[in-house]
N, C-alpha and C positions, 0 to 999 in steps of 0.2 A: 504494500500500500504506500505509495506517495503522500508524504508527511505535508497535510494543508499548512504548514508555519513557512513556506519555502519562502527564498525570497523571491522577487519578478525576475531579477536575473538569473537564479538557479530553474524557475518556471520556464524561459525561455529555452536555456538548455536543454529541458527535458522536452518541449516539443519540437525543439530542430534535432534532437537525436533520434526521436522515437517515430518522424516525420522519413527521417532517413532511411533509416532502416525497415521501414514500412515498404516504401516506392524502391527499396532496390535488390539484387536477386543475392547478395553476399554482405557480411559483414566489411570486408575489405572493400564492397562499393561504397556502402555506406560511409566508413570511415573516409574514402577519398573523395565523395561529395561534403562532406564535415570538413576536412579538409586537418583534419588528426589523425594522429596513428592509434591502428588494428587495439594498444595496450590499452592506448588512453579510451578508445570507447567502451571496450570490455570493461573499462574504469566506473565509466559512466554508470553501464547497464546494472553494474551490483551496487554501486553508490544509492542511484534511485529505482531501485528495484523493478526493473524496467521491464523484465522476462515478463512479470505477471498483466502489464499494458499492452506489450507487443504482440504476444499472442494471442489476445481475441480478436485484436486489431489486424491480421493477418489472416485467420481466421475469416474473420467477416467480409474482408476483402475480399479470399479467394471464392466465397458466394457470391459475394456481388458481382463478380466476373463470371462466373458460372451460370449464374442467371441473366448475363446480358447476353453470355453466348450463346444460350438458346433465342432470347428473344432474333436474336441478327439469322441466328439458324432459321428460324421461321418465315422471317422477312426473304431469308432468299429463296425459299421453298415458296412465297408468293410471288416471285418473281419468273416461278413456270406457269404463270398464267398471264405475263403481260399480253402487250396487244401488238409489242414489237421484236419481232422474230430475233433482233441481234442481244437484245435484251433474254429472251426466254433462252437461248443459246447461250447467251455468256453465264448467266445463270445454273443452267445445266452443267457445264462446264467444271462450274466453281464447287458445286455440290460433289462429281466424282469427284476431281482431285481430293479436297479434301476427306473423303471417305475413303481415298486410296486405290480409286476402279479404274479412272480414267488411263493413267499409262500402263493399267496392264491390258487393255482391250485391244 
């Protein structure tokens, strides 16, 4: 639990660390978007006890991603019924590839 007595610039800290490391696929990105070393933020994450933030926070993310990719899934599965052939085509298209059929056909 993050101690509500913090100061605004220890608060600061803790949302450009935990901001970082949310949006990126490594600690070592994270650190060199912070622009500190790999120690000093592993410094961070035990200082303010960050494990227990980051993880629903990533979490949560990876639904919300999950559930956009169907919504865009669906969208291009109405796009085999436009009205325009290069459209319902490229469409179709998009659909194998990413299912994996199209370059084995």
């Amino acid at each position: 639990m993050i101690d509500p007595n913090i100061s605004s610039s220890e608060a600061k800290i803790i949302a450009e660390t935990t901001t970082a490391i949310v949006v990126s696929k490594t600690l070592t990105q994270a650190s060199q978007l912070l622009k500190i070393s790999r120690p000093t933020l592993y410094d961070r994450i035990n200082k303010y006890d960050l494990k227990n933030v980051i993880n629903p926070l990533a979490q949560e993310a990876s639904f919300t991603l999950y559930i956009a990719s169907l919504d865009a899934a669906e969208e291009l599965v109405k796009q085999l019924s436009n009205w325009n052939v290069k459209v319902r085509a490229e469409a179709a298209k998009e659909i194998l590839d990413r299912i994996g059929i199209r370059g084995k056909v």
